[in-house]
N, C-alpha and C positions, 0 to 999 in steps of 0.2 A: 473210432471204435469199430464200426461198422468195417471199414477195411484193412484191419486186426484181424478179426474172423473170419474173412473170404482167407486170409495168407494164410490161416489154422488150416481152411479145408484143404486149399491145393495140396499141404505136406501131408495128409492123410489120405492122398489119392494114391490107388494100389495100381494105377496103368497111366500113362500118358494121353491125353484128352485129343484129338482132333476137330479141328474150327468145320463147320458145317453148318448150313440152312435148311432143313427141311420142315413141311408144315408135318404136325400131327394130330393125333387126336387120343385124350389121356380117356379112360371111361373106370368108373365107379362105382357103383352101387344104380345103375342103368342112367346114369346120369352120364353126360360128353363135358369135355372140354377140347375147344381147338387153339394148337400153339404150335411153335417153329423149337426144333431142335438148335441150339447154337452149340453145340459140342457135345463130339461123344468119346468114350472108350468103352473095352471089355466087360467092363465093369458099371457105367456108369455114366449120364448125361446131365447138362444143364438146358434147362428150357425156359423161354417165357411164354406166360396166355394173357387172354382177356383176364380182368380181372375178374372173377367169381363175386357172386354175392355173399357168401357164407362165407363167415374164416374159418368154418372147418372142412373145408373144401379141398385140401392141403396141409391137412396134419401131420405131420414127423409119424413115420412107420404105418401109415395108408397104403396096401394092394391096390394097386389099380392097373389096367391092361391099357399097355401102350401101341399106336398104330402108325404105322407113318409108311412110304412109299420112297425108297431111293430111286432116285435118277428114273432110268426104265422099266427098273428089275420090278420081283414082285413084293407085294405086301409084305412088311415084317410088322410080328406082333410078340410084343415081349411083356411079359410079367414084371410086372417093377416094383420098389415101394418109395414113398417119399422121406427123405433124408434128412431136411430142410425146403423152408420158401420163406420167402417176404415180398411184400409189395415194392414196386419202386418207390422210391422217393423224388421231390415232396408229395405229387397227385395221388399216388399208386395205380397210377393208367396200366400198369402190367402186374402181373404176378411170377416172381422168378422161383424157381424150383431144382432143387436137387433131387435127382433120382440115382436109386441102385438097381443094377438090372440084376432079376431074382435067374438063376441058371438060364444064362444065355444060350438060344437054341442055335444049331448048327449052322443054319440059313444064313443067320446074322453075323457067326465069327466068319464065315467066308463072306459077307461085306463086308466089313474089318479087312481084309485084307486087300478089297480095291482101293482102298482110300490113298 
């Protein structure tokens, strides 16, 4: 069942994903979280963190400001909201997350484009 629903979201992606590692840091209500980007697009990334103690940590349709540092270049920080998450299975050592990025700033479509 579980991987029924990952193959729901891929067809409802509006861009193509690109594989990637970067650490980041998601922030909330003056709260941090730190995790690693594993893919992005225009629109849209997946990421894992520590796991949070709260399950509301990661609500479906949560602003939260994302930060992360490609390569050399400088800081990008992007508006997002959360899409989806769940723990991994069985421990839930991680917490995975879908994000939508809220109007992608400029900065960022021209990283998009070194990839």
């Amino acid at each position: 069942m579980h991987l029924k629903k990952r193959s729901e979201k891929k067809e409802k992606r509006r861009s193509h994903r690109k594989t990637v590692s970067f650490k980041a840091k998601l922030t909330s209500g003056g709260k941090n979280c730190n995790g690693f980007i594993n893919n992005l697009s225009k629109d849209g990334m997946f990421m894992t963190t520590h796991p949070m103690m709260s399950a509301k940590s990661f609500v479906d349709g949560k602003i939260l400001e994302l930060k992360f540092k490609p390569f050399l270049g400088e800081n990008l920080n992007l508006n997002c909201k959360i899409k989806w998450s769940c723990k991994t299975p069985p421990l839930g050592l991680t917490d995975c997350i879908g994000i939508e990025i809220i109007d992608p700033s400029p900065k960022y479509m021209e990283f998009l484009k070194t990839l």
